[in-house]
C-alpha positions, -999 to +999 in steps of 0.1 A: +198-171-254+194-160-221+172-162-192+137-145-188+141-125-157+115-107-138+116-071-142+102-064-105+072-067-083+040-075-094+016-051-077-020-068-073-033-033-051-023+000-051-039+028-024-040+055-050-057+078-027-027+074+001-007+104-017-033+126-024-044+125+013-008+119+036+025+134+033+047+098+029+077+102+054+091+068+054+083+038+039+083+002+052+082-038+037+059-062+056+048-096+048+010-101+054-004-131+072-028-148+046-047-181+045-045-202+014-077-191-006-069-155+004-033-154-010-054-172-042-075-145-045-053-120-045-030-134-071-066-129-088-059-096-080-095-090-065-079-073-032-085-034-025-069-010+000-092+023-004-097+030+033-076+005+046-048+018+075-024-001+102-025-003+140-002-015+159-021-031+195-010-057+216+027-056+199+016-068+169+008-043+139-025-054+120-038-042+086-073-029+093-099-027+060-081-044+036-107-062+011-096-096-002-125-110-020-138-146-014-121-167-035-146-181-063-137-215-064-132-216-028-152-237-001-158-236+040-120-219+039-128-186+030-127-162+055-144-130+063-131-103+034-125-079+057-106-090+086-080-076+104-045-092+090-015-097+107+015-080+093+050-099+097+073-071+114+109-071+136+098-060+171+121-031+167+100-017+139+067-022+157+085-006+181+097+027+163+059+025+145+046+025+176+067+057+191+057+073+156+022+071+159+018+076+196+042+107+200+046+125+167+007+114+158+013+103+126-004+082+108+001+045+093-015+038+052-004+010+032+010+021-006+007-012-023+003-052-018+024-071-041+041-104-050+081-103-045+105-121-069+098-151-049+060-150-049+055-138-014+029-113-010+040-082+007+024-046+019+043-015+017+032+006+044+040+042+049+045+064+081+025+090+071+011+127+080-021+139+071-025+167+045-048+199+051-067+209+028-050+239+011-018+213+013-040+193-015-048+223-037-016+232-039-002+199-049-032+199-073-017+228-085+023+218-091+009+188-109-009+206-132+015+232-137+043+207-138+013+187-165+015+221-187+048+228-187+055+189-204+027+197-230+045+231-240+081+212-241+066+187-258+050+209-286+082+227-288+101+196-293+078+188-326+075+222-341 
């Protein structure tokens, strides 16, 4: 019989709001400085992104808003919820995120928080531009056409 092997990532927070808001133009991997009860509570998967974004000041980019709950069984080591965490980047991708934001005034959202095959818990963060608001009708509206178009193959399929 063979091994069990993980099928991927498991994501403990996703920012669901992140591509109904930004155009995603490139995406990123960072690990996330955590204390212990933190990275406990998030395996708990009590963590939340909704308006959570990423600066980079000082040379070091931080992930501003992220919720990590206090862990329950946790004592005198739990920290504030929501404090600013560290992300673990190269200095040559600070760098570039910093040109990004600073010249081309995008924009920088995580997409997810997750634990890697090897149980280290990791943010995907986007360089991002901000959508308009006719820009989020009409991708409203290519979903839902796209939506319809399924349901009427779908029905043709069974008939």
């Amino acid at each position: 019989m063979g091994k069990n092997k993980k099928t991927g990532p498991k994501v403990l927070a996703s920012n669901r709001s992140a591509r109904h808001d930004y155009f995603i133009e490139e995406k990123i991997e960072a690990g996330v400085e955590l204390t212990g009860t933190e990275i406990k509570s998030l395996r708990a998967g009590r963590a939340s992104l909704a308006e959570s974004y990423v600066r980079v000041q000082d040379g070091e980019a931080m992930l501003i808003g992220m919720n990590i709950s206090p862990y329950e069984h946790g004592n005198i080591n739990n920290v504030d919820p929501m404090r600013a965490r560290r992300l673990l980047l190269h200095k040559k991708e600070i760098a570039t995120l910093t040109v990004r934001t600073d010249r081309q005034g995008l924009t920088i959202v995580p997409l997810r928080v997750y634990l890697n095959n090897r149980g280290l818990a990791k943010v995907e963060i986007a360089v991002a531009r901000g959508k308009k608001l006719y820009d989020k009708r009409e991708s409203i509206a290519q979903s839902e056409a796209e939506r319809r178009m399924n349901r009427v193959k779908n029905e043709w399929r069974g008939s």
